[in-house]
FIGUKOL-763936 format. One record per residue (C-alpha): residue in one letter; x, y, z. Coordinates in nm, 4 decimals. Layout:
{node 'A',{X,Y,Z}} ...
***
This chain:
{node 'X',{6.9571,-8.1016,2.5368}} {node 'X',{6.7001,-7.8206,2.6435}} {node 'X',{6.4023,-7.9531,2.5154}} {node 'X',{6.2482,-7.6269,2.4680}} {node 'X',{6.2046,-7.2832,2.3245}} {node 'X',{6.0055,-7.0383,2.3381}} {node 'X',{5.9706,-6.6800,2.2187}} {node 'X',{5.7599,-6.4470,2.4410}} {node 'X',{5.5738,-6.1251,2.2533}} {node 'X',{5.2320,-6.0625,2.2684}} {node 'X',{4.8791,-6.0358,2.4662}} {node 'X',{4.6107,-6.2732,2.5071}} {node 'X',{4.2886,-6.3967,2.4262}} {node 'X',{4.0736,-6.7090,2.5401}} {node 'X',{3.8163,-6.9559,2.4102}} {node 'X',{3.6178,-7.2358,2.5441}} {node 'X',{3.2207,-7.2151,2.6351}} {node 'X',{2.9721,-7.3038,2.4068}} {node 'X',{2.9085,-7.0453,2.0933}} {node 'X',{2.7151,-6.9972,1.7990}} {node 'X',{2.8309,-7.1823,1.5122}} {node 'X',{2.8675,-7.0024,1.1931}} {node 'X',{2.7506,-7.1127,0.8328}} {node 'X',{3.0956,-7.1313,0.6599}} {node 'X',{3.0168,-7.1125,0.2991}} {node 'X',{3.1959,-7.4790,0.1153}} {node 'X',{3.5470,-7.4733,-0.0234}} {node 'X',{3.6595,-7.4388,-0.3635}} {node 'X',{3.9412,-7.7006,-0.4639}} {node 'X',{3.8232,-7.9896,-0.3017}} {node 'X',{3.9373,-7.8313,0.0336}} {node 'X',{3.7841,-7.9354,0.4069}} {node 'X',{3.6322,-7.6425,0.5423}} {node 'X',{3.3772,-7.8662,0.7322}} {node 'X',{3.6622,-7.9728,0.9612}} {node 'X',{3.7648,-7.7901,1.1901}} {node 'X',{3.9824,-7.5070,1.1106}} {node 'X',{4.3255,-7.6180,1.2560}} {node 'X',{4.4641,-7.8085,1.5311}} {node 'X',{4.3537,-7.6653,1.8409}} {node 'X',{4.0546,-7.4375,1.7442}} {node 'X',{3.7237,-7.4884,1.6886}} {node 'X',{3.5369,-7.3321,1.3848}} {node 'X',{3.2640,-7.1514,1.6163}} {node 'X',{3.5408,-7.0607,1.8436}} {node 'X',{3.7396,-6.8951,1.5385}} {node 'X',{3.4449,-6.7248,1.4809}} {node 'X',{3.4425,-6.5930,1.8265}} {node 'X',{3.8121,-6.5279,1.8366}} {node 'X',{3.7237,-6.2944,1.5203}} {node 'X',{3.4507,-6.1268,1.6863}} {node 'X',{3.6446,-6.0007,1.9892}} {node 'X',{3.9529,-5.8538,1.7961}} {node 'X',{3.6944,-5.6957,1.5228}} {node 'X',{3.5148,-5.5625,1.8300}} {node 'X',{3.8004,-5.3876,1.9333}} {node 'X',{3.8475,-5.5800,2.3033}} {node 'X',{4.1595,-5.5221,2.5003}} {node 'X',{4.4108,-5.6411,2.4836}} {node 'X',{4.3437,-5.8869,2.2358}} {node 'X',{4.3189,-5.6399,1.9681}} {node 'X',{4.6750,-5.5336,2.0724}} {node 'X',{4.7603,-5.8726,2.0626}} {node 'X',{4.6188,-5.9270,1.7479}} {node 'X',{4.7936,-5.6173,1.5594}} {node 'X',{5.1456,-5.6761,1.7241}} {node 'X',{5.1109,-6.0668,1.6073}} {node 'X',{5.0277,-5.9425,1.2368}} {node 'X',{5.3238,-5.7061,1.2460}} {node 'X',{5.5591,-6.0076,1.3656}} {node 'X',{5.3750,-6.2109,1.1073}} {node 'X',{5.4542,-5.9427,0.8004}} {node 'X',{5.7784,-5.9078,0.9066}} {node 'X',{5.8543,-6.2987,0.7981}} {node 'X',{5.7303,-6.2504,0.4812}} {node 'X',{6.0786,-6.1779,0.3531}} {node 'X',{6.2259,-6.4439,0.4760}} {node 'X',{6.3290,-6.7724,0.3014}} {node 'X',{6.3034,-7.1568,0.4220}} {node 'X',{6.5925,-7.3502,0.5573}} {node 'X',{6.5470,-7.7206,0.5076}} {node 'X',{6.7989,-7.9223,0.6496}} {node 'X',{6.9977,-8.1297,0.4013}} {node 'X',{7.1972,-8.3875,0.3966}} {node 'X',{7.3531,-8.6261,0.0822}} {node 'X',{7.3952,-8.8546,0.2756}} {node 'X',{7.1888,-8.8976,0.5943}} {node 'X',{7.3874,-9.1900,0.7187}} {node 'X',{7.6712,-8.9524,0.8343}} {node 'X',{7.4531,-8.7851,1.0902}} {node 'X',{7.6182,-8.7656,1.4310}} {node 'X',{7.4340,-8.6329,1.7740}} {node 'X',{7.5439,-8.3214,1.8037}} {node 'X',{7.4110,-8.2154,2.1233}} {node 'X',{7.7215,-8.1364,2.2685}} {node 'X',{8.0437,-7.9935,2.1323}} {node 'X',{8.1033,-7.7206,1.8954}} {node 'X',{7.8937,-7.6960,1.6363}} {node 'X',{8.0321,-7.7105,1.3155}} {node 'X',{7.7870,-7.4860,1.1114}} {node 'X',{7.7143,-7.8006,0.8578}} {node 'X',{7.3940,-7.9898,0.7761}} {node 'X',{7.5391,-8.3048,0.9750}} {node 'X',{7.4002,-8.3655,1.3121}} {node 'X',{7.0374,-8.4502,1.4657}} {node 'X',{7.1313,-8.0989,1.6407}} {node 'X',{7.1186,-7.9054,1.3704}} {node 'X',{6.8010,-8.0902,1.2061}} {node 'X',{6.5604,-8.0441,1.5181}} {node 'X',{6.6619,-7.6637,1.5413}} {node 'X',{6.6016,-7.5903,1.2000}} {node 'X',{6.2959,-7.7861,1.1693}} {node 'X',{6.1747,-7.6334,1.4989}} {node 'X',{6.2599,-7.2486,1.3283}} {node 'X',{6.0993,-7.3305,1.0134}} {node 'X',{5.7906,-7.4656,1.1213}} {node 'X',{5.7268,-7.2279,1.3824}} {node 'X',{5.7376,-6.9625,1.1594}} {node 'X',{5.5205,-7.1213,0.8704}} {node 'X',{5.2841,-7.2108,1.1735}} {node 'X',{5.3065,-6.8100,1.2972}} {node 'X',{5.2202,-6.7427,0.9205}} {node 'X',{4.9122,-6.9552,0.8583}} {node 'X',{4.7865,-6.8675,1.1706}} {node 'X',{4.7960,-6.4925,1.0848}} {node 'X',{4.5868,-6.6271,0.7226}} {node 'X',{4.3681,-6.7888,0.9762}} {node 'X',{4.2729,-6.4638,1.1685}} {node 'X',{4.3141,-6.2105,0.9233}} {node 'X',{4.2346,-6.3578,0.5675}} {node 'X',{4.5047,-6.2057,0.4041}} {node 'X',{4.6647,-6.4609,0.1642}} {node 'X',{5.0243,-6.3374,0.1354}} {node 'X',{5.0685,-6.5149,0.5135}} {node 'X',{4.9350,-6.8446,0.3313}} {node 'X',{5.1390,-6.8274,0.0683}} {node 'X',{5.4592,-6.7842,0.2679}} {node 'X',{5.3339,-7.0444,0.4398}} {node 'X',{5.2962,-7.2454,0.2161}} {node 'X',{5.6680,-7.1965,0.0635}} {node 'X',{5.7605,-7.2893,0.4031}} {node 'X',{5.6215,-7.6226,0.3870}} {node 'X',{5.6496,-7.7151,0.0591}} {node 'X',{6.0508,-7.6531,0.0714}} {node 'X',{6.0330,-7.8842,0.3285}} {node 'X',{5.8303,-8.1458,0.2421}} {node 'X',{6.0587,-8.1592,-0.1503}} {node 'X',{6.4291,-8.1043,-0.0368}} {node 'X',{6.4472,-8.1555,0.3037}} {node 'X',{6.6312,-8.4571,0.4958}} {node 'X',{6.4812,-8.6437,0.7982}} {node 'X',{6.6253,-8.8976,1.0110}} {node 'X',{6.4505,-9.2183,1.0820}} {node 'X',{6.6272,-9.5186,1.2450}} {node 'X',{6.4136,-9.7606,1.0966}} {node 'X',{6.6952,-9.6803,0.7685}} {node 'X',{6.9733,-9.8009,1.0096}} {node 'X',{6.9380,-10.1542,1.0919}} {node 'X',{6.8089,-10.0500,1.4241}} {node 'X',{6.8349,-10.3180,1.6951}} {node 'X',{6.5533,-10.2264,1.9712}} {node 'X',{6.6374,-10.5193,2.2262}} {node 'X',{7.0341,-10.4226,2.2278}} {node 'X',{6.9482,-10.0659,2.2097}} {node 'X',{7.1530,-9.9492,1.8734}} {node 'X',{7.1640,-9.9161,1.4826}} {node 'X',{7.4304,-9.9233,1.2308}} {node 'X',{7.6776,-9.6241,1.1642}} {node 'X',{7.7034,-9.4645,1.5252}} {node 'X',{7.9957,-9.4602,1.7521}} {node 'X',{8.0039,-9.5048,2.1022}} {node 'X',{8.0084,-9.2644,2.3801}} {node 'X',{7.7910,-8.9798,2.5128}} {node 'X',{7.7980,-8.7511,2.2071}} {node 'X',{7.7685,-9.0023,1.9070}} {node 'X',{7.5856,-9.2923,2.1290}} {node 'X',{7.3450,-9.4291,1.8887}} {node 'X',{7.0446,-9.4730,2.1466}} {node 'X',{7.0679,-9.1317,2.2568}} {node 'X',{7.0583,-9.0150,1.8616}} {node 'X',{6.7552,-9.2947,1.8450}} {node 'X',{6.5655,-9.1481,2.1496}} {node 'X',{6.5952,-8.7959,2.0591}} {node 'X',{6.5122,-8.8233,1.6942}} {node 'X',{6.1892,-8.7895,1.8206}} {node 'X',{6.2307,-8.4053,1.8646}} {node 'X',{6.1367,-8.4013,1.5001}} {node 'X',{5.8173,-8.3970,1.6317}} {node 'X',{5.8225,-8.0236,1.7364}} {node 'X',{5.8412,-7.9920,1.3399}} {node 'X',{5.5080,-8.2471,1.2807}} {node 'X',{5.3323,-8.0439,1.5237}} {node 'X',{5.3185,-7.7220,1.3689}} {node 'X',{5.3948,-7.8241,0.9970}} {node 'X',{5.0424,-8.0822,1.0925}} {node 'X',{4.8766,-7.7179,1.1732}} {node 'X',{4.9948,-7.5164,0.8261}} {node 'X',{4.8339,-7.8505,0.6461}} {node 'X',{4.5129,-7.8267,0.8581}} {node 'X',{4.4981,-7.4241,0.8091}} {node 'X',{4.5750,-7.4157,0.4702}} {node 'X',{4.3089,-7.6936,0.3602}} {node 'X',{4.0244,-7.5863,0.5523}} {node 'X',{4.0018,-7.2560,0.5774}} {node 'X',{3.9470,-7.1592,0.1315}} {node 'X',{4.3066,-7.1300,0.0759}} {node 'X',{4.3915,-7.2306,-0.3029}} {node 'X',{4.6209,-7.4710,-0.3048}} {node 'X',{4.6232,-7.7587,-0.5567}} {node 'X',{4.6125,-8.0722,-0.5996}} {node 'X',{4.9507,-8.1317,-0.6349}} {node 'X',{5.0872,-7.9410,-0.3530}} {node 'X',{4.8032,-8.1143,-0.1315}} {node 'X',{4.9207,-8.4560,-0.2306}} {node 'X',{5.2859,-8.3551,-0.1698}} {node 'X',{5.2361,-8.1972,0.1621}} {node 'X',{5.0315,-8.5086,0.2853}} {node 'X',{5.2377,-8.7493,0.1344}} {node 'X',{5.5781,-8.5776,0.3376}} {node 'X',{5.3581,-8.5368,0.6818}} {node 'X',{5.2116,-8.8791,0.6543}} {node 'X',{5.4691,-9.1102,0.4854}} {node 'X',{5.8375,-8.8953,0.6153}} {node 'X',{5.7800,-8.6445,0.8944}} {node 'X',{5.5214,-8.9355,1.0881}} {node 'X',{5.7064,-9.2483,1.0123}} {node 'X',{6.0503,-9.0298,1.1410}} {node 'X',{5.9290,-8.9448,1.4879}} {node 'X',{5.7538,-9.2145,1.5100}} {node 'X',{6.0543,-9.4093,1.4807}} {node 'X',{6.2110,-9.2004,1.7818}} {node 'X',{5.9119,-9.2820,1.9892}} {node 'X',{5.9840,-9.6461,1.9100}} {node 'X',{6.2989,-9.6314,2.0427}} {node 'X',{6.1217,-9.6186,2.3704}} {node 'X',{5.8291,-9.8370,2.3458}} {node 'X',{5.9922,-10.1308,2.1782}} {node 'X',{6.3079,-10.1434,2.3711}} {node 'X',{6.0035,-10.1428,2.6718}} {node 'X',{5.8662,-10.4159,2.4735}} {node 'X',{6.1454,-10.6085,2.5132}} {node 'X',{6.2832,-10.5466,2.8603}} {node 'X',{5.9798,-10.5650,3.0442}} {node 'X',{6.1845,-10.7172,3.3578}} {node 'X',{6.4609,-10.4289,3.3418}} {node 'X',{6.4867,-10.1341,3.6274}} {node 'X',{6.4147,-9.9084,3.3417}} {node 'X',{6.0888,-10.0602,3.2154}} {node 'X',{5.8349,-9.8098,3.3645}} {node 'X',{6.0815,-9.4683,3.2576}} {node 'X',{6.0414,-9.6679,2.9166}} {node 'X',{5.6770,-9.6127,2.9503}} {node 'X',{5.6284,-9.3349,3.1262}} {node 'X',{5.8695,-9.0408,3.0548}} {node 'X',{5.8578,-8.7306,2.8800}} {node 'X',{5.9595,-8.8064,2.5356}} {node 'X',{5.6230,-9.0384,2.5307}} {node 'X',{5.4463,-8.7714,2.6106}} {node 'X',{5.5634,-8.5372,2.3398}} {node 'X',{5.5196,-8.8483,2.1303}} {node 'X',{5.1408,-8.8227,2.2088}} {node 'X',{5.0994,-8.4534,2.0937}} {node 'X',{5.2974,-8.5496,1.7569}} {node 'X',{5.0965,-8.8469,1.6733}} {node 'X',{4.7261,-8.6659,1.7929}} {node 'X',{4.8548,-8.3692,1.5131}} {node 'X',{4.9113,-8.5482,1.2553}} {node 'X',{4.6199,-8.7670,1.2799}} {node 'X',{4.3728,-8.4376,1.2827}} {node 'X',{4.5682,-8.2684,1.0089}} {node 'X',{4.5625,-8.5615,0.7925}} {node 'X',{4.1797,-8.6410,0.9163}} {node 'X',{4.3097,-9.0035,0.9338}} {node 'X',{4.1048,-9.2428,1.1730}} {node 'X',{4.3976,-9.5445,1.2006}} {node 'X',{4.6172,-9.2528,1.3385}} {node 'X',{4.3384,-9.1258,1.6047}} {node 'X',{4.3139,-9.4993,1.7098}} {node 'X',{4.6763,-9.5626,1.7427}} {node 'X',{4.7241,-9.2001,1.8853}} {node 'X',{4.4616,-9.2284,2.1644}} {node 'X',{4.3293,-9.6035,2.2239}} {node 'X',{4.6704,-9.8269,2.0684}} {node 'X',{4.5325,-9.9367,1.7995}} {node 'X',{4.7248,-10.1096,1.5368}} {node 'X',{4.9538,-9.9123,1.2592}} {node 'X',{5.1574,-9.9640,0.9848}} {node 'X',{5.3563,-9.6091,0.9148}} {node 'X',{5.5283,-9.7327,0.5714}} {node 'X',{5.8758,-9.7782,0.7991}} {node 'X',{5.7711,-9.9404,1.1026}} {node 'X',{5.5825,-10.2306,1.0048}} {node 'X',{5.2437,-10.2825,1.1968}} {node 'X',{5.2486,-10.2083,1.5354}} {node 'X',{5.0037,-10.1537,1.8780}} {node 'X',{5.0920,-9.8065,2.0356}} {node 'X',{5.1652,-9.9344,2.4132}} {node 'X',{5.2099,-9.5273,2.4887}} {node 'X',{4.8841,-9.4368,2.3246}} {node 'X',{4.7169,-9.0798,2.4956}} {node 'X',{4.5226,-9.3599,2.7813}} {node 'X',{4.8189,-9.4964,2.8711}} {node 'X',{5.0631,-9.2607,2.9143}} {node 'X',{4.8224,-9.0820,3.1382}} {node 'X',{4.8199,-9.4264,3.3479}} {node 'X',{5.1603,-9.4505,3.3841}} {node 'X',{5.2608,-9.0647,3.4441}} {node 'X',{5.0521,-8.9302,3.6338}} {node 'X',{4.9782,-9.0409,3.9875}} {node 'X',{4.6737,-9.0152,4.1893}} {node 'X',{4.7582,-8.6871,4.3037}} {node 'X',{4.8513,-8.5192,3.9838}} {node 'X',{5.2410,-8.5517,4.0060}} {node 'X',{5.3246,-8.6159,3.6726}} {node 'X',{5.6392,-8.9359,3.6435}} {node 'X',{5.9026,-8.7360,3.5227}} {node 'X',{5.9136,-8.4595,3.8691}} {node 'X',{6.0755,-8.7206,4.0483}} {node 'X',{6.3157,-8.8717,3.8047}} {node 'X',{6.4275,-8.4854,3.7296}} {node 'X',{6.4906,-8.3587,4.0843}} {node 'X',{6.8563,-8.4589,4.1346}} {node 'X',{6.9100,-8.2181,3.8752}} {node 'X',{6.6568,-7.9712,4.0146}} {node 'X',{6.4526,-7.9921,3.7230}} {node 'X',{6.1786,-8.1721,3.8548}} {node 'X',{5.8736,-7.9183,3.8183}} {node 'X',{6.0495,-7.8180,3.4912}} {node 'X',{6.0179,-8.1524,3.3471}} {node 'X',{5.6705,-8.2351,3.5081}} {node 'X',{5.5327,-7.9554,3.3504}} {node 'X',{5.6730,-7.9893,3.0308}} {node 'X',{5.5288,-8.3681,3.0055}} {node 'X',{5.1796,-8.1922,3.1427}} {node 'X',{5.2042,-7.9641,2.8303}} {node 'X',{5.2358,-8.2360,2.5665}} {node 'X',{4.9234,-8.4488,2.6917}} {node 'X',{4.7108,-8.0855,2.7434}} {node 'X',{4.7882,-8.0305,2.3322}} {node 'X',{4.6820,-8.4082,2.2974}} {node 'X',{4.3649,-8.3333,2.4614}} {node 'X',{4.3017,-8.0060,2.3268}} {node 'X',{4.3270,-8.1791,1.9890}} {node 'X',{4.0635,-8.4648,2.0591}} {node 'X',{3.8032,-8.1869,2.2034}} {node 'X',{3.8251,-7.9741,1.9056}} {node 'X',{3.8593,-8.2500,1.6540}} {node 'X',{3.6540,-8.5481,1.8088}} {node 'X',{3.4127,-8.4333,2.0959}} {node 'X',{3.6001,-8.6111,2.3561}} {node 'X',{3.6907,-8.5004,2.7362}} {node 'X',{4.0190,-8.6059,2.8006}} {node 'X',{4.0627,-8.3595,3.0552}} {node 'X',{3.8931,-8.5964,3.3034}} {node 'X',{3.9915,-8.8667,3.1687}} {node 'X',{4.1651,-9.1417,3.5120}} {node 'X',{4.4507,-9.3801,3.4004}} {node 'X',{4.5185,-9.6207,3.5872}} {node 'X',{4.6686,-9.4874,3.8842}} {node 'X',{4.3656,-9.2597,3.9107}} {node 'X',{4.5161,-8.9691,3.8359}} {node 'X',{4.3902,-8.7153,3.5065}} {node 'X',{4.5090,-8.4107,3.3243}} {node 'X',{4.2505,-8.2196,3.5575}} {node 'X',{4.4513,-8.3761,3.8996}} {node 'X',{4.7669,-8.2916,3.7574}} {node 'X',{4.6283,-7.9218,3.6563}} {node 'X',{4.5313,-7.9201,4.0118}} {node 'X',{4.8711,-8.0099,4.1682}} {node 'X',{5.0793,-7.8095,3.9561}} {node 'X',{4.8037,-7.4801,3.9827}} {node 'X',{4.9107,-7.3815,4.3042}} {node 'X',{5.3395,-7.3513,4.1998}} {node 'X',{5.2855,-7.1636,3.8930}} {node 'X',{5.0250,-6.9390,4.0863}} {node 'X',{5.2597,-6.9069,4.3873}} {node 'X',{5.0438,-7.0448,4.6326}} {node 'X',{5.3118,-7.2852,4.7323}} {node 'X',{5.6413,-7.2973,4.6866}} {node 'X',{5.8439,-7.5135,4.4685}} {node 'X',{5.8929,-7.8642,4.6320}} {node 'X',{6.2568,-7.8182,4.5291}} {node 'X',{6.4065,-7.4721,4.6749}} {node 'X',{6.7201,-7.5229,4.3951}} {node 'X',{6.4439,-7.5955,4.1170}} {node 'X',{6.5938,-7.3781,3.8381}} {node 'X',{6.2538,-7.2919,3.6332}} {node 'X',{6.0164,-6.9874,3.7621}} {node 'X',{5.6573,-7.2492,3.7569}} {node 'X',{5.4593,-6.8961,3.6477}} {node 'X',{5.6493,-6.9594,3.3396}} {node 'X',{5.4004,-7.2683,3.2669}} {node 'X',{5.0970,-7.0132,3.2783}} {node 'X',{4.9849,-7.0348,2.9345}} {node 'X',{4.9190,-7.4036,3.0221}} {node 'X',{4.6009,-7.2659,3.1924}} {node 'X',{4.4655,-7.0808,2.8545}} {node 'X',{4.3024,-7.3690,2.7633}} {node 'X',{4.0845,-7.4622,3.0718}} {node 'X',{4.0044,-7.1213,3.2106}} {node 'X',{3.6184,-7.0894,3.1974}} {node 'X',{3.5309,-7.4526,3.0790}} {node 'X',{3.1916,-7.5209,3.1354}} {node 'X',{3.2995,-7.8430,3.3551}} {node 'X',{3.4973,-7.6300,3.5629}} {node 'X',{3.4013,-7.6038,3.9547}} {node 'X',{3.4259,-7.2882,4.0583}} {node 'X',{3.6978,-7.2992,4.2674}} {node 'X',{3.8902,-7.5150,4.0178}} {node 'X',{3.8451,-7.2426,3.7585}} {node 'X',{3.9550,-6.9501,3.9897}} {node 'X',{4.2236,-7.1680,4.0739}} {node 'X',{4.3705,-7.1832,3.7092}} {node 'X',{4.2961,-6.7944,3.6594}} {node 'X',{4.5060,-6.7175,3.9143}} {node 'X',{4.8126,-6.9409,3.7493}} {node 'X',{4.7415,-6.8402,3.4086}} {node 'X',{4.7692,-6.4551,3.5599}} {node 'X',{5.0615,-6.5133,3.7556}} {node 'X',{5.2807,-6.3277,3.5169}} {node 'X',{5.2000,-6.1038,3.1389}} {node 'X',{5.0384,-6.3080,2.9314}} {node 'X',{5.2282,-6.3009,2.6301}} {node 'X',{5.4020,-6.6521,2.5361}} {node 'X',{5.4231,-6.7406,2.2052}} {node 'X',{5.5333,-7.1210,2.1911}} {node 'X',{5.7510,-7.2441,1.9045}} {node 'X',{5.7211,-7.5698,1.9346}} {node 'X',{5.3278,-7.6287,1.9841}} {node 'X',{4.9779,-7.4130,1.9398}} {node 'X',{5.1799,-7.0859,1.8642}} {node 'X',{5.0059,-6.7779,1.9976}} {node 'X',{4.7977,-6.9436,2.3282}} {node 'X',{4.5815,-6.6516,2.4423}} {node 'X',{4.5008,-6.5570,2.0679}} {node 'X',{4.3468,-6.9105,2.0156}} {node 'X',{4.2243,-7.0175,2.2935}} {node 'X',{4.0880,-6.8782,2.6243}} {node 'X',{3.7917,-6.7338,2.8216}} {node 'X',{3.5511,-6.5657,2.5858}} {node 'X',{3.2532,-6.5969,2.8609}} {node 'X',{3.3643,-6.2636,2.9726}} {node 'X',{3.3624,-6.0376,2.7203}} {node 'X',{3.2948,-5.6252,2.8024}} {node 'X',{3.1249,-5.5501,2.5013}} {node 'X',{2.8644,-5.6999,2.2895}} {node 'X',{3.0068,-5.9096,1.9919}} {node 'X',{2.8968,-5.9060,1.6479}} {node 'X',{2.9292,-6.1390,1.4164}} {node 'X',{3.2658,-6.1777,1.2369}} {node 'X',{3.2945,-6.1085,0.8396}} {node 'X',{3.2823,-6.3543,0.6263}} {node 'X',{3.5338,-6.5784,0.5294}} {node 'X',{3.7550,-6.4344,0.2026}} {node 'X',{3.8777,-6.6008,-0.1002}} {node 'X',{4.1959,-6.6189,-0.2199}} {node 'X',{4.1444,-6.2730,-0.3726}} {node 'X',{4.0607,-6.1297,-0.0328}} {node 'X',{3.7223,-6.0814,-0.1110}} {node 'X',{3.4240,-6.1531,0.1208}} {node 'X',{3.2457,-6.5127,0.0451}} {node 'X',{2.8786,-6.4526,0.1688}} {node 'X',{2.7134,-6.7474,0.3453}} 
***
């Protein structure tokens, strides 16, 4: 399977040193506008992000109009849940033909990806522009997910995690039932940006009741959770009990983990839900309603331990490079634990960027290493390697012009993030990078402050 998609269209726009923070008048509805405002943005750096396109900055207001436009132009369309009567029919699906039915984990992980990524394209465009309509189609989005939609979670099929198989699943490459197991976990492209609608739409004066709340929680914390969670378990307690096998430290270490990371540290800031952040980020103990309790072994400290080295070469490089993948897949594990770590900093206060494991090595190492590919100052280890590394630029949106940057470490990650247009919007994760997060410490003109947030009505709510 290509683990990834992603749709490129826009400008950019950057966010990180210290601003003003902004009186944000209280919610109506019981909502949480003291939290912050979604998953990977701040509420004074919203308020900064407002201020640049509302003071007409290039090309972020270019950015900011062609988003909108790609953001109206979904408001006709219609959610596609996936559906199944009976979910115990699924196949793989990840090679072959596809049959155009509801009936393999295939066809569930695309659709979920689609869906999501446009609700998330949606309530971001509320977010930035206040005009409801993009909530409310949002919020369709979601909703016709979270009341008609079918997951798959293994913990429904008798799974056996030391023999590596559950009930139902025929043998061989295409129906193997531990590749279906593994790969369920791709259902957490969908928790990551259905997490963000959730966050958005609660926080930000959006009227939504208290029955669509309690619906939308209930699906992201009791379904969508437990279901990749259940993928991620695949890994971990098959690790758990092999721990003298060859494949031991891929079991704790590879890619899938990572991505694991990034769905478990959305969820637990959507839902605002502290046994989440522990198990997310320190392995704390948790009990998803499926799984029975559990300690996370590939919680956010370890998995940085055991992927990325001393010198920043994340596991998966090697493991990938007979198929001349390897900076491909490195990078894509990098991306995963950056969205982690974006989400504590926003949502908790904590530096995770600098954060050693245990082989020494941090997200700021592995930044370093893989810095000088996508800028082209060296060239890929792997001459056959069959992804351009500029294409990981947007990786460096969210650490260009961090306080804690050296100087030469920060014109170091301009260079990468400039190494091609700036215009990535990513389907499976933060959405629009440069409109939410990037250097603001630069800024041409001076910036006023941004209007007041609206109601649901679109008027002004003074502070």
């Amino acid at each position: 399977m290509n683990p990834l998609k992603i749709c490129t269209a826009l400008c950019a726009l950057f966010l990180t040193l210290t601003v003003p923070q902004f009186a944000y008048s209280a919610c109506s509805d019981g909502n949480d506008c003291g939290l912050s405002p979604g998953l990977f943005v701040s509420r004074a750096n919203l308020a900064v992000v407002k201020q640049r396109i509302q003071a007409g900055e290039q090309p972020y207001a270019a950015f900011y109009e062609s988003f909108l436009r790609q953001a109206n132009s979904s408001l006709t369309r219609s959610p596609n849940p996936f559906r199944m009567a009976d979910v115990k029919d699924i196949t793989f699906g990840w090679c072959g033909t596809a049959g155009g039915a509801d009936d393999t984990l295939n066809d569930l992980v695309k659709k979920i990806t689609d869906d999501s990524h446009l609700a998330r394209n949606l309530a971001v465009a509320y977010l930035l522009s206040d005009d409801v309509r993009f909530a409310d189609k949002a919020r369709e989005f979601m909703l016709a997910w979270a009341t008609s939609s079918t997951l798959f979670n293994i913990y429904d099929f008798n799974v056996d995690f030391k023999n590596a198989s559950f009930d139902g699943i025929e043998e061989g490459f295409c129906n193997n039932s531990w590749n279906m197991a593994l790969d369920s976990m791709w259902q957490g492209y969908g928790l990551i940006n259905f997490s963000d609608v959730y966050a958005i739409l609660t926080r930000n004066g959006y009227s939504l009741s208290a029955t669509d709340r309690t619906v939308l929680q209930g699906w992201l914390g009791q379904e969508l959770f437990p279901a990749m969670n259940a993928g991620c378990h695949a890994w971990t307690r098959w690790a758990d009990n092999h721990t003298g096998s060859g494949a031991y430290t891929r079991y704790r270490s590879d890619n899938h983990l990572s991505w694991c990371v990034a769905g478990w540290a959305s969820a637990a800031a959507a839902l605002n839900h502290g046994a989440m952040w522990d198990y997310t980020f320190k392995g704390g103990v948790y009990d998803d309603g499926h799984s029975g309790p559990y300690a996370n072994p590939s919680n956010f400290e370890a998995q940085v331990g055991y992927a990325v080295s001393q010198g920043g070469e994340i596991y998966d490089q090697a493991v990938r490079s007979s198929s001349h993948k390897g900076l491909f897949y490195g990078n894509f594990s990098l991306w995963s634990l950056a969205l982690a770590a974006q989400i504590a900093e926003v949502h908790q206060g904590v530096n995770y960027w600098t954060f050693a494991g245990k082989q020494g090595g941090s997200l700021l190492t592995a930044f370093d290493y893989y810095a000088r590919y996508t800028a082209g100052d060296l060239a890929p280890p792997d001459p056959e390697e069959t992804t351009d590394p500029a294409f990981f630029r947007f990786l460096y949106e969210m650490l260009v012009g961090n306080e804690g940057l050296s100087a030469e470490r920060d014109a170091l990650y301009r260079r990468a993030r400039q190494s091609a247009a700036r215009t990535q919007v990513l389907s499976q994760s933060i959405g629009p990078v440069s409109l939410l997060t990037g250097d603001l410490g630069l800024a041409s003109t001076p910036l006023s402050p941004p209007n007041p947030p609206r109601d649901t009505r679109g008027v002004p709510v003074s502070n």
